[in-house]
C-alpha positions in Angstrom: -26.4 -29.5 -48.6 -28.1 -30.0 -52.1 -28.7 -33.8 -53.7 -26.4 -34.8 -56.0 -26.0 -37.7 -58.0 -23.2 -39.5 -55.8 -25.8 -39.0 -53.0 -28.4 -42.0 -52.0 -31.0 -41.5 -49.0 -32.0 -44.3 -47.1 -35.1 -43.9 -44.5 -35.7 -46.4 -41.7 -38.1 -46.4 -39.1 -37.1 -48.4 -36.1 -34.0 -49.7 -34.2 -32.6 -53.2 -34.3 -29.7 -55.2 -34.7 -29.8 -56.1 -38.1 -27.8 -53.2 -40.1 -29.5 -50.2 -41.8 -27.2 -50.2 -44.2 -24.8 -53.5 -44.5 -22.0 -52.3 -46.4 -18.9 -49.7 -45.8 -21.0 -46.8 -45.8 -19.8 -42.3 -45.4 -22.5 -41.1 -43.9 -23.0 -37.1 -44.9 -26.1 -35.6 -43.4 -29.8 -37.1 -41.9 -33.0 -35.9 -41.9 -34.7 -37.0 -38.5 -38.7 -36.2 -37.8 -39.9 -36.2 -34.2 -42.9 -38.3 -33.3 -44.3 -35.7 -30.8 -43.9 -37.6 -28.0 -41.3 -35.6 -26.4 -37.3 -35.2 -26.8 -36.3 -38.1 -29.6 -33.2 -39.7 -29.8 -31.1 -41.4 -32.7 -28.0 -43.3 -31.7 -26.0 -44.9 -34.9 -22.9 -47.1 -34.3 -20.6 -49.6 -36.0 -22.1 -53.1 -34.8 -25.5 -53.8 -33.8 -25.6 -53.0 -30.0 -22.5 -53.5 -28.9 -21.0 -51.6 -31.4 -18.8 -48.0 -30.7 -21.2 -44.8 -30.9 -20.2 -42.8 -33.9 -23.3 -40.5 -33.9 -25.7 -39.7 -30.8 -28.4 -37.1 -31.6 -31.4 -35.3 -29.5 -34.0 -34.1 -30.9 -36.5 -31.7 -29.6 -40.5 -32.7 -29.6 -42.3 -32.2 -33.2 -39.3 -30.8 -35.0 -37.8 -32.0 -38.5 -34.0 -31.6 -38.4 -31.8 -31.6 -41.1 -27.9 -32.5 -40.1 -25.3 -31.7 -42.8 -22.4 -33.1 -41.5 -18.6 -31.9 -41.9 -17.3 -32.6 -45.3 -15.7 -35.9 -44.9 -19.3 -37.0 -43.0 -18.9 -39.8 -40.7 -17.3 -43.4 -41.8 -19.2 -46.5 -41.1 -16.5 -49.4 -42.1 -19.4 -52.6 -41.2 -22.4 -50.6 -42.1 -24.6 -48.2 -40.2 -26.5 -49.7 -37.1 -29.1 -48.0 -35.2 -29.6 -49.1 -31.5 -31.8 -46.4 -30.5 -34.5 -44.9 -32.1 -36.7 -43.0 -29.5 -39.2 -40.7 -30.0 -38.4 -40.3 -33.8 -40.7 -41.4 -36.8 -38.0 -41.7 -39.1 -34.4 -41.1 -40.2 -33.0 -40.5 -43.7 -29.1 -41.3 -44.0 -27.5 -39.3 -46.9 -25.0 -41.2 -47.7 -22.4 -41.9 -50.7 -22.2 -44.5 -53.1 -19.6 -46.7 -52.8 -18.2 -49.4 -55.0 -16.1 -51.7 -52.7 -14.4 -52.4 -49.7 -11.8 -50.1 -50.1 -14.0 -47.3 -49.8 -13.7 -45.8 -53.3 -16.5 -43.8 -54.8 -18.7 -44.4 -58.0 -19.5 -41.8 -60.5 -22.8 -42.4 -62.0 
């Protein structure tokens, strides 16, 4: 998957309840760098904790993976939450810019 310009990237670091990204957000491919410290996991869902797993990855030790999801990526309608973050030193979300609620793309 090469950048484009209706791509953005957004890296975070740790898990939490407050969003990642807080807005309707496609989320196309992540780039996810192991700490070391054995098998990481990244678990990304629709609210905060409590929210529905859309995206549950493992990761083996000291690896940097690169996901390119399926075409249509994954749909995040309340934003993209991350309630697990184990063994990881950071994601990068790929995502797409959006210009509303209704889901509908810019072209800058």
């Amino acid at each position: 998957m090469g950048f484009k310009s209706d791509i953005q990237a957004t890296r975070f670091t740790a898990a939490g309840a407050s969003a990642v990204i807080a807005q309707p957000v496609r989320v196309r491919g992540l780039i996810v760098s192991s700490s070391g410290g054995g098998t990481g996991t990244v678990l990304l869902t629709t609210t905060e904790k409590t929210g529905d797993t859309l995206l549950h990855l493992d990761i083996p030790t000291g690896d940097v993976v690169n996901f390119s999801l399926p075409e249509d990526g994954i749909l995040f309608p309340q934003g993209v939450f991350c309630s697990t973050l184990t063994s990881v030193s950071s994601v990068v979300l790929l995502t797409d810019k959006y210009s509303g609620p209704n889901l509908t793309t810019t072209n800058k």
